[in-house]
N, C-alpha and C positions, 0 to 999 in steps of 0.2 A: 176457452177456459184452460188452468192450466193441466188440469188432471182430466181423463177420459169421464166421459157423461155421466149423469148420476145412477143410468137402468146398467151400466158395464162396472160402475163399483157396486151397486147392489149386489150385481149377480154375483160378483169377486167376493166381496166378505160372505154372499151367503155360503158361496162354494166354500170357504175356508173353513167357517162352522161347523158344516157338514165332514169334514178330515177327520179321521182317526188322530189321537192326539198323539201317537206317538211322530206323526208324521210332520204336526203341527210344532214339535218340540226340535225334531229335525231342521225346519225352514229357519224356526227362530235361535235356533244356537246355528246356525252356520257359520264358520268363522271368515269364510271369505266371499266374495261377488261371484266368483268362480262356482264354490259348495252352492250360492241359494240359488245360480239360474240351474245349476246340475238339478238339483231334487224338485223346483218350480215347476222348470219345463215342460218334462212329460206327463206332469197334473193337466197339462191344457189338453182336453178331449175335441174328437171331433164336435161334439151336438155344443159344446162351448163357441166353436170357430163358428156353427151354423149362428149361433143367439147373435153376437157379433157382427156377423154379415147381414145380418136382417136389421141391425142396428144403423149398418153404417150402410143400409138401401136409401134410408131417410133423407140423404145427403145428395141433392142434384149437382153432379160434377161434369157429369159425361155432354158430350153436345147432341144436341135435341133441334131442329127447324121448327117445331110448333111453341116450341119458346122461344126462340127468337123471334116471332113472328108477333107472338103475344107482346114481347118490352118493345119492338121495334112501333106496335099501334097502341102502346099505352105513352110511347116518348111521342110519337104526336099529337096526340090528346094534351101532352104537353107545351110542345112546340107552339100549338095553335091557341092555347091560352097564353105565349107567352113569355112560358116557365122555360127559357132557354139553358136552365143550367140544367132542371129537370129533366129537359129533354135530353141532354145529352149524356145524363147517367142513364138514362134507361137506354139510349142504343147504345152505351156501352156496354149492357149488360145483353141487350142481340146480337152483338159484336162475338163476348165470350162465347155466347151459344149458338154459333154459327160454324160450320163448317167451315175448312180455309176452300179459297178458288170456286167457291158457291155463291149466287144472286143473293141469297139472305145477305153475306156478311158484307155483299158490295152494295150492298141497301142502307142497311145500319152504318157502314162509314159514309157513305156519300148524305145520308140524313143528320148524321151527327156534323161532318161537317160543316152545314149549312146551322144549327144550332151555335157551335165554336162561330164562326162567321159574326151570327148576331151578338154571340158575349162579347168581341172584338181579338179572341185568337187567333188574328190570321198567318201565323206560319205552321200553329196547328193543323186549322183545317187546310191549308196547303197539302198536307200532309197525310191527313184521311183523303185528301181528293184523289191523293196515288193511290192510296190502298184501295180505293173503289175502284179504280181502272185496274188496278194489278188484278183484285178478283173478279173482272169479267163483270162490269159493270155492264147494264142495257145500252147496247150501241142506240137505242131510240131517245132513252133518257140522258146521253152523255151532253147535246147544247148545255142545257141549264147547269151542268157541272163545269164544261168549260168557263160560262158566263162568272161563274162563282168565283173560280181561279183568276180570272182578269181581274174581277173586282179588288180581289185580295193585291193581286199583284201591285194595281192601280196605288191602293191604300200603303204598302209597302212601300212607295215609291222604287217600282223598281219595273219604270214603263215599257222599256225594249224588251220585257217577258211576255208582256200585256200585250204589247201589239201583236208578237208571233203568237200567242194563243187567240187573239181576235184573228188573224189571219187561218190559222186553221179552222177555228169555228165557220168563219165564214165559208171555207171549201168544206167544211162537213155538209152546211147546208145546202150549198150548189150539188153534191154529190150525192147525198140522199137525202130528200127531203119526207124526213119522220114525222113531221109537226102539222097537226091542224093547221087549216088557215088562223084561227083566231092562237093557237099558241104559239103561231110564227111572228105573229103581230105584237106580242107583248114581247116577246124574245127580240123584235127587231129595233121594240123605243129602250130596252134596258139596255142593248149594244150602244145604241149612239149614244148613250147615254155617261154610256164608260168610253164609249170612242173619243170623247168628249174630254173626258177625266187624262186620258193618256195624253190628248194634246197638249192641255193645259203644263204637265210635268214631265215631257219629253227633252225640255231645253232644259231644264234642271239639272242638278248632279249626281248622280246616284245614289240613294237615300238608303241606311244601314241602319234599324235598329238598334239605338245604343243598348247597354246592358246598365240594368237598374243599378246594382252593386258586382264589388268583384267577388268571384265566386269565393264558398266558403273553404275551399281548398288553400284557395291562399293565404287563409291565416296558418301561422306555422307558430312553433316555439321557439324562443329566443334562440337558445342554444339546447338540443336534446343530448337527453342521458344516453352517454357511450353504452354505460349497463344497463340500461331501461329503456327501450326504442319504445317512443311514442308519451316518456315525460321529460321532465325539464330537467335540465342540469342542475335545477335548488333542492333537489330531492334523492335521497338513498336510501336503497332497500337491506330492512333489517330482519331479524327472525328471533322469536323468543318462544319458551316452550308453553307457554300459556296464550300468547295472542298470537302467536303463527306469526306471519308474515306483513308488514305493514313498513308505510313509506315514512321518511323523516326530513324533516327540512335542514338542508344544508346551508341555511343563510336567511336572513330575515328577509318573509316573502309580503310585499302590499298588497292590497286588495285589487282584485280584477290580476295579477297576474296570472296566466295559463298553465297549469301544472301538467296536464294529461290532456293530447291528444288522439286518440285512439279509433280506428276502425272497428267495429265488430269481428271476432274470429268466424261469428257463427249468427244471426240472426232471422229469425221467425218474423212474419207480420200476423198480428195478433186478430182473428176474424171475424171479432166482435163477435154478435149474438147472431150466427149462421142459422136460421131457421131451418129445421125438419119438415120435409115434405109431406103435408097433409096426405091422410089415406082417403081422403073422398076427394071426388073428384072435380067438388065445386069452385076449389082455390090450389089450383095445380102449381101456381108459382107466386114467387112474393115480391113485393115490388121496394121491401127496405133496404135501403143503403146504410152498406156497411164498411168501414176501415178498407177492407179487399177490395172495393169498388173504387176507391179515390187514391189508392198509393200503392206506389211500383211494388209488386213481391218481392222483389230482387236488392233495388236500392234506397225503395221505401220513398220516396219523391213523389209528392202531391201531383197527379195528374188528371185533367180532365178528357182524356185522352187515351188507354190505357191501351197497348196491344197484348191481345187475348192468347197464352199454349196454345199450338196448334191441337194439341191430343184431349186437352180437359178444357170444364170452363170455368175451373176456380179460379187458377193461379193469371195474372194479369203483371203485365210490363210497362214501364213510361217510355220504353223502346225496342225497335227489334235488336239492338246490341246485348240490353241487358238481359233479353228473353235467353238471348241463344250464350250467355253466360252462364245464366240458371241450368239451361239443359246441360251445358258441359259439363256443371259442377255437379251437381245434384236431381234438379229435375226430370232427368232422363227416367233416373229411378223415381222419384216421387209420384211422378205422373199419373200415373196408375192407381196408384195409393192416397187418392187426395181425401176419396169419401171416410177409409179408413183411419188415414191421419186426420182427420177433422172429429173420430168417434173420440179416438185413443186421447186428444188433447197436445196442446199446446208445447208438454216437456218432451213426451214421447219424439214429435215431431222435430223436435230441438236436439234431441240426443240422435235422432236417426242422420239428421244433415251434419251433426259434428262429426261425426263417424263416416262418412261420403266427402266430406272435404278432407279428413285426415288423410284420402288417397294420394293430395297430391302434393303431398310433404315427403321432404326424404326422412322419415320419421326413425327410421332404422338405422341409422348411425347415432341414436341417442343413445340404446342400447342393443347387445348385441343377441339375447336372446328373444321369443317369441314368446308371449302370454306365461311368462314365470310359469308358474308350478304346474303349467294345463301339459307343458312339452313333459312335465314327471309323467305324468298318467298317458303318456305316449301318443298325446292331441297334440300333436306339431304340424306345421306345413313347410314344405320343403323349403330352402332360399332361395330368394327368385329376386330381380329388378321390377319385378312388375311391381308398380304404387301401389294398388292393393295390398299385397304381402308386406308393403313396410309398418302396417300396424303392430310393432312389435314391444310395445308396453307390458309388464308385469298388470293384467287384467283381475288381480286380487284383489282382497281389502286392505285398510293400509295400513296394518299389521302384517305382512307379507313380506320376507326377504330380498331383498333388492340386490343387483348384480354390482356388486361393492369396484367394480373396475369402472363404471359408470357413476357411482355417489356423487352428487355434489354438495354444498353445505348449503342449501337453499332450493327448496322443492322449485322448479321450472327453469332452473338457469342450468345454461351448459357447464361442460368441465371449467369453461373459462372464468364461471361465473358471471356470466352474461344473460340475463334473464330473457327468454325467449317467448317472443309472442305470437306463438304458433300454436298447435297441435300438442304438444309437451307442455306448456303450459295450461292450457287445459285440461290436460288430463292430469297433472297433478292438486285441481282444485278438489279439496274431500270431499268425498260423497256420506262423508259423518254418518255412514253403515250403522254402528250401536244405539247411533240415537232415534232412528226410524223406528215405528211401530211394527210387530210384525206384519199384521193384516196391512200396512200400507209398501213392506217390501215385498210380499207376494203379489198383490196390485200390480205393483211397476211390474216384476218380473214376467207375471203371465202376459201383459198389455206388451211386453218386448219380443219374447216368445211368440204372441200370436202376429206380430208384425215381422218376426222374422220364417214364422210359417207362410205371408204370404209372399215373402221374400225369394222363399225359397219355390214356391209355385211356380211363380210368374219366369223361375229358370237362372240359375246364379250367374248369366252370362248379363242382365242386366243390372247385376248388382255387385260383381267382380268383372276382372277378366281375364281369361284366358281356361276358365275354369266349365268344366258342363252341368249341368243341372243333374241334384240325386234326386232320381226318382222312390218313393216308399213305397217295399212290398208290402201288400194290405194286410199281412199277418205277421209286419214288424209292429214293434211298438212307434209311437210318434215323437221321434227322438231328430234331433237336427246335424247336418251333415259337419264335419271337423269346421270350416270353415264360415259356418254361420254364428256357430254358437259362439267361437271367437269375438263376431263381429256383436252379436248378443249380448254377453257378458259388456262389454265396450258400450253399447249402448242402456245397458241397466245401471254402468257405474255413471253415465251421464245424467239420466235420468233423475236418479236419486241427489247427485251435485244440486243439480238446481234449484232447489228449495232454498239452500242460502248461497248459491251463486248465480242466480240470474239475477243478471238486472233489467228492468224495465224501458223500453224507449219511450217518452213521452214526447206530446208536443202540445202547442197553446191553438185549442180551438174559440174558433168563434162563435159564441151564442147569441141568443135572442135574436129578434126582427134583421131580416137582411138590409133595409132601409134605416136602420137606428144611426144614428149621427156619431154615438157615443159606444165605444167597441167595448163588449161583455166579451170574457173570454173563460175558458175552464183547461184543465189541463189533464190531456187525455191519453191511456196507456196505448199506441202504438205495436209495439214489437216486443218480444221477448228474446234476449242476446246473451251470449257473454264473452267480457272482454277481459284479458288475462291480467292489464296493468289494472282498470279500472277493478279486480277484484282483489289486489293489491289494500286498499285502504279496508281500517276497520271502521267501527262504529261509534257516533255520537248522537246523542240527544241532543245537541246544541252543537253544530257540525261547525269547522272553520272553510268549509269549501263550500260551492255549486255547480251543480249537474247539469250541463243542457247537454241537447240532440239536432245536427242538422241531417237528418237521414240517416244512415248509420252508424257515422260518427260522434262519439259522447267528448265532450270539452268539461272539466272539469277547471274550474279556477278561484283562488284564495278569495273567502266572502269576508276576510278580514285580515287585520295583522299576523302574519303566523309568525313567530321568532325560531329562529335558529335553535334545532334542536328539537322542538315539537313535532307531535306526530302530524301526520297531515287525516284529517278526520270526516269520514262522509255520512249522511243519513241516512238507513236503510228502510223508513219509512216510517218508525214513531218517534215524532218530533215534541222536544216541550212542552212548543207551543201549540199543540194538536191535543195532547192527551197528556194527563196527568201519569204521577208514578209507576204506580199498579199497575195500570192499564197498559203504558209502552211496555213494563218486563213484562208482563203476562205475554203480549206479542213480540215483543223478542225470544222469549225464551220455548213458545212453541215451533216458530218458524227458524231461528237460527241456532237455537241451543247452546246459549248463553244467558248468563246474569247481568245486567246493565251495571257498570257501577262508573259511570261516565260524569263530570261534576255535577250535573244537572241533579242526574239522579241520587247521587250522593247529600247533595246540599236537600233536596225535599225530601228524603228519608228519615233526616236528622230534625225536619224541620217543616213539616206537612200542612202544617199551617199558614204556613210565608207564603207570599205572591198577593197578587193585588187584588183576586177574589174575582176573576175574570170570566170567570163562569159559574157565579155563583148566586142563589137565591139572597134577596135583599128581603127585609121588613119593611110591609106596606103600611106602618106608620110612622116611623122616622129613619127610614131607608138603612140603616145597621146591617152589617152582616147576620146571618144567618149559619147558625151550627148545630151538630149535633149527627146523630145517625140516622134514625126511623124519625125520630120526632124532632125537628129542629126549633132552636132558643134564639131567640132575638141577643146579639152579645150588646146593645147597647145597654147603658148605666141604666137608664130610669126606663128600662120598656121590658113587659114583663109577654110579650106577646110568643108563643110558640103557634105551628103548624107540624100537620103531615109531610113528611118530604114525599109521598106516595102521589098527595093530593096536587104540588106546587111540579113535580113531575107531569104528572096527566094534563096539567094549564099548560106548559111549555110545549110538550108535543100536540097537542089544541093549536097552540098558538103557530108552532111549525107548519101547522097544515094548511093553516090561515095564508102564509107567506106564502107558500106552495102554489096554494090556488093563485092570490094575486100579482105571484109570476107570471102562472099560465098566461093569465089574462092580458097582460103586458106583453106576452109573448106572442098573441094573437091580435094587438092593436085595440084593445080594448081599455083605454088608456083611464079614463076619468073612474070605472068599474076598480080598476088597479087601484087606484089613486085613493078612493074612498076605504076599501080594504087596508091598503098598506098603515093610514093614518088610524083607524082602531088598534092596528093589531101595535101602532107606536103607540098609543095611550094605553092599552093592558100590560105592555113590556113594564112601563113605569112604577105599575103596580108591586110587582116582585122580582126583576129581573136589576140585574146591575148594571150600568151603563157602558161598562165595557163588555156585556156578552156578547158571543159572536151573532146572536139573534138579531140583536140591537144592528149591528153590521149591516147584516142582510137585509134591515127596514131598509136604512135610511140607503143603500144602493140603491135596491130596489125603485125610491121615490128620488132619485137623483135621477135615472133610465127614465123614468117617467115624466118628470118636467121637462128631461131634454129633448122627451118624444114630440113635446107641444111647444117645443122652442120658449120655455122661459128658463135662461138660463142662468139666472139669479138665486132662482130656487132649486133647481141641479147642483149648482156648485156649491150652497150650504150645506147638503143632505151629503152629498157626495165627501166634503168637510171633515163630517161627522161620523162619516165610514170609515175615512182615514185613520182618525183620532183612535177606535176601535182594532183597525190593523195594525197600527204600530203598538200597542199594549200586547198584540196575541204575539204579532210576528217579528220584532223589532223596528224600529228607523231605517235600518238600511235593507233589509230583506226584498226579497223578490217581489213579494207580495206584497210590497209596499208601494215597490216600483213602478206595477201592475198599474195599481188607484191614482198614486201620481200622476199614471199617464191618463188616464179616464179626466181626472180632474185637470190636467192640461188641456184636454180637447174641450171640456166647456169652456173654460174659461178663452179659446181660443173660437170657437163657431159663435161666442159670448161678446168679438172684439174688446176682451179684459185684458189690455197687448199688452201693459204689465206685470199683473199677475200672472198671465198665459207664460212669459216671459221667463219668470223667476218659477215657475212651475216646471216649467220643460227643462230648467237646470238641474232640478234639483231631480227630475224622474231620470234624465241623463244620466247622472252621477252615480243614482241607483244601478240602475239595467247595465251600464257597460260593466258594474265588477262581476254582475253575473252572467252576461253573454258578450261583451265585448263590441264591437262596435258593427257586426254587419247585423245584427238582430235590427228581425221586421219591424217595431215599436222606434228602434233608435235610430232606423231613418223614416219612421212617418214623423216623430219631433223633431228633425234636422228638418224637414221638408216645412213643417209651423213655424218653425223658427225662423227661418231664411225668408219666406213670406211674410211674417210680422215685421222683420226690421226692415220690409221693404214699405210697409207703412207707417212706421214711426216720421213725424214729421223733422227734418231739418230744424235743426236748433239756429233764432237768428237773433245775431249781436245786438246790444243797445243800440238804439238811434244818436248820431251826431248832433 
């Protein structure tokens, strides 16, 4: 979540309650970031820091052998049924909670291994076969790990490896023979077995894994902006005192062209729903996977594989390169702090790492003073080279006098007016300080305060350098040393940014049955980031761009015509076609503190009646629109029929629940169960619902997944039709989510051999997906891959006869 747990804002607003008001008039007129962590801070009491720590006990971070021991004999319970993928998330999760250079975690890789193995990972498990040796794997149980290795190597085509590890196996077992008679026996038919395999591709040529696509690194921008590193040379950055900062197209831009390619500055991976550790003793550990379980900390890369911190067992790597990145950059200090960062939330976390990366920016040649007004009140720290000390930002609100020999006409850009996408850029993204509640700027403040008390515990030499740890006499007050509260201040003005400058990582998972022919997918938040160009664009209800994510990096590119001179316009999450008027400003205007007046919402302001009635109650006797407030009117001419909207409300979410379930049930292979559900809860729709409601949608997908569970693929591809018909009315024709069904409905029609329609279907879901992802997107080579196979059964056209 992105704000600390629901018992740590409890306790925060109770405590706030409890304030003498004059103090509470203090917090909330403070005029700068500087005034509210000054007067916040030393409110945080010890028996606060105690509630807090007993908070964040809940949190299993630390490494434990009796839990490793536990996921390492629950992934065989998996193994052994099977469940090779299962298995291998749970010794990944003995892996994390394993000791390094310990039996446990050389058990969980050498187990996991053999799981990777059966999914068909073999330079994976290559790869846990070292980490099993490296930590002191059973010199008795090493045969059957060598055996493993050949195999792999075997399958690799890559036999002169194979034979030197069949050669050593072999003098292992001349040299000590470890093994039963009978488990030397089966060790010695699965040798010749592979001795076998190496002959056969010994005369061969050395066989190399080709690579599926080329990475996504190599997509680049045509030509990038001199003054905008990381967009396209069709775009320039302007500034007005009403919408701040926003891009403009310098030339009429097509659809699918790339505007922004961008790394993250700073990014979180998001840790789903981390469970709290039970206080009885019957369910000590839990066995859900979570977002942390399958993707790098670091570079966010889908792993089945993941190497574990050596010091905690949260944080996890898709290599040991990127682990010992993390530690350089950041985690060195996190480490320690995982259970804490996981009470405090998601932004806390986000403002602490952007504050630990800004050490290693020469940030201090942007300006030349230290924390503006803190050096008035005589809180300075000397000048120094050290990265540390170059956090030298004006750390006020931004109302704050700026060092006018440094101005530039464009918040983040250098003297050159070169917009910088670094650490300066960042820090000039508003932390819209007036517009916060108060109770929610003492929240953040005490939440930064108590993470920089244990900042400060744990000895400022792990979190600076060169600098020694202040110790508190017990009959000071609980005030923080010059050099943290700097670092404080810095992370409260992040904090509070984020509410309308984070963006979300997403990516397309995959649901329903692992065996379903026909890919469900949903689209799920990932990581919390922020990136300095990508906060560049403002906001539309009806956006001319699209956002994807291949790991860190966000690709943004034109979802339609932009001309010359328009602004370039992105989503920030209430969309048209999602939610009506009301509803998006209401959530705009609490979360970004703005009024929409984007055409969308302009045109239905004026006109609240217009649109096609897309989610609207029809008349169950001559299907008419339905209007009114509490009590809705049939507007047809000759029908004089009203209802409750209370009532036709209650039947819909009825009718939700209905779908609900006969998902589940499709979701569990309970196919015919679905099938009968789905088809009721189509004939009540009829009754009151409009044919373009998103319910309608979800029927007929829903029985489109399901015919094509029972392979009749005629009746998949009607239903599925009809799903369309309903997505292009919410989302338009060419939308993502159009793109999405397109492709759904190209796979039946293709497992269907409908090589026509298949045909002219896969063009036209192509057409879609590459203006929103471009062409190494997962979808647009499984349809290159249908495609290329279907025209390889189209028959030869043959001339008239003589």
């Amino acid at each position: 979540m992105d704000l600390p747990v629901d018992e740590w804002k409890s306790y925060i607003l109770q405590k706030w309650s409890l304030l003498p008001k004059s103090i509470q008039v203090t917090i909330s007129t403070a005029e700068t970031l500087h005034d509210l962590f000054l007067h916040s801070s030393p409110l945080l009491q010890p028996e606060d820091e105690m509630f807090l720590k007993r908070l964040s006990g809940g949190y299993l971070v630390g490494k434990d052998p009796d839990t490793s021991l536990f996921y390492r004999e629950k992934g065989n319970q998996k193994f052994q049924a099977k469940d090779y993928m299962g298995a291998a998330v749970l010794y990944s999760k003995g892996v994390s909670h394993s000791g390094p250079s310990s039996t446990d975690i050389s058990l969980c890789y050498a187990n996991r291994s053999a799981a990777l193995f059966h999914l068909g990972q073999y330079e994976t498990c290559l790869k846990d076969i070292v980490r099993a040796q490296t930590h002191g794997y059973p010199e008795r149980l090493q045969p059957k790990l060598l055996l493993r290795k050949a195999e792999c190597l075997v399958t690799l085509g890559r036999p002169q490896e194979a034979s030197q590890t069949i050669i050593d196996l072999e003098s292992s077992f001349a040299a000590k023979p470890t093994l039963s008679a009978s488990q030397f026996q089966i060790l010695q038919r699965t040798l010749c077995r592979v001795k076998v395999k190496v002959q056969e591709k010994e005369n061969l040529p050395e066989i190399f894994p080709e690579a599926l696509t080329k990475t996504f690194e190599g997509v680049d921008l045509r030509e990038e902006n001199e003054q905008i590193p990381g967009a396209s040379s069709s775009v320039s950055l302007h500034i007005d005192p009403l919408k701040g900062r926003y891009l403009v197209a310098t030339k009429d831009i097509l659809p699918g062209e790339l505007l922004v390619k961008e790394d993250a500055f700073v990014s979180v991976l998001n840790p789903g729903e981390v469970p709290l550790r039970p206080r009885g003793l019957e369910s000590k550990w839990d066995i859900q996977v979570t977002n942390g379980d399958l993707h790098c900390h670091r570079c966010l890369r889908h792993t089945l594989a993941p190497v574990p911190c050596d010091g905690c067992s949260y944080a996890k790597y898709c290599s040991q390169e990127c682990m010992q990145q993390a530690w350089d950059r950041y985690h060195s200090v996190e480490c320690s702090l995982g259970a804490l960062l996981l009470t405090l939330g998601l932004f806390c976390h986000v403002a602490l790492r952007s504050t630990l990366l800004a050490r290693f920016e020469d940030v201090g040649k942007v300006t030349k003073k230290l924390c503006g007004e803190m050096s008035n009140q005589g809180i300075c720290l000397p000048e120094s080279k050290n990265p540390v000390q170059t956090l030298k930002y004006d750390l006020g609100g931004e109302g704050d006098k700026k060092d006018k020999a440094v101005e530039t006409p464009i918040p983040g850009c250098d003297i050159n007016g070169k917009y910088e996408r670094n650490y300066n850029a960042i820090f000039h993204l508003l932390p819209h300080t007036e517009n916060h509640s108060p109770e929610h700027k003492f929240l953040c403040a005490l939440s930064v305060s108590a993470l920089c008390r244990q900042l400060e515990a744990a000895g400022l030499q792990a979190f600076t350098t060169d600098l020694k740890p202040t110790k508190l006499k017990a009959a000071e007050p609980p005030v923080l040393c010059a050099e943290l509260s700097v670092w404080g201040v810095a992370m409260l003005r992040h904090m509070l940014q984020l509410q309308c400058n984070a963006q979300a990582i997403t990516t397309i998972q995959q649901t329903g049955s692992k065996e379903s022919l026909i890919t469900d997918t949903r689209r799920v938040r990932l990581a919390t980031a922020l990136f300095p160009v990508v906060s560049l664009l403002n906001h539309s209800c009806s956006p001319n761009t699209s956002v994807s994510f291949i790991g860190t990096i966000a690709t943004i590119r034109a979802s339609q015509l932009i001309r010359s001179g328009q602004e370039i316009l992105h989503c920030y999450g209430p969309h048209e076609s999602r939610m009506g008027v009301a509803e998006r400003r209401q959530k705009l205007r609490s979360q970004y503190f703005f009024d929409c007046d984007c055409p969308p919402c302009e045109r239905e302001k004026q006109r609240p009646s217009a649109g096609p009635g897309r989610g609207a109650f029809r008349c169950h006797r001559c299907r008419a629109l339905l209007q009114g407030d509490d009590v809705l009117s049939c507007s047809g001419p000759d029908c004089m029929e009203s209802v409750s909207r209370d009532l036709l409300v209650s039947r819909l979410q009825d009718l939700q629940r209905q779908v609900g379930a006969a998902q589940k049930h499709l979701r569990n292979g309970r196919l015919e169960v679905a099938i009968q559900l789905l088809l009721g809860c189509q004939s009540d729709v009829e009754s009151f619902l409009s044919a373009e409601h998103s319910v309608v949608g979800e029927i007929e997908d829903a029985l489109a997944q399901a015919y094509a569970a029972l392979g009749d693929w005629e009746k998949s591809a009607t239903h599925l039709q009809k799903s369309l018909q309903v997505v292009e009315v919410h989302h338009g024709p060419s939308s993502v989510e159009m793109g999405h069904e397109l492709f759904k409905l190209a796979q039946v029609f293709f497992n269907g051999c409908a090589v026509p329609k298949a045909l002219k279907t896969i063009q036209k879901a192509e057409k879609v997906l590459l203006v929103h992802y471009g062409p190494w997107n997962d979808e647009i080579r499984e349809l290159q891959k249908m495609k290329s196979c279907l025209l390889d059964l189209l028959p030869i056209p043959v001339g008239p006869k003589e």
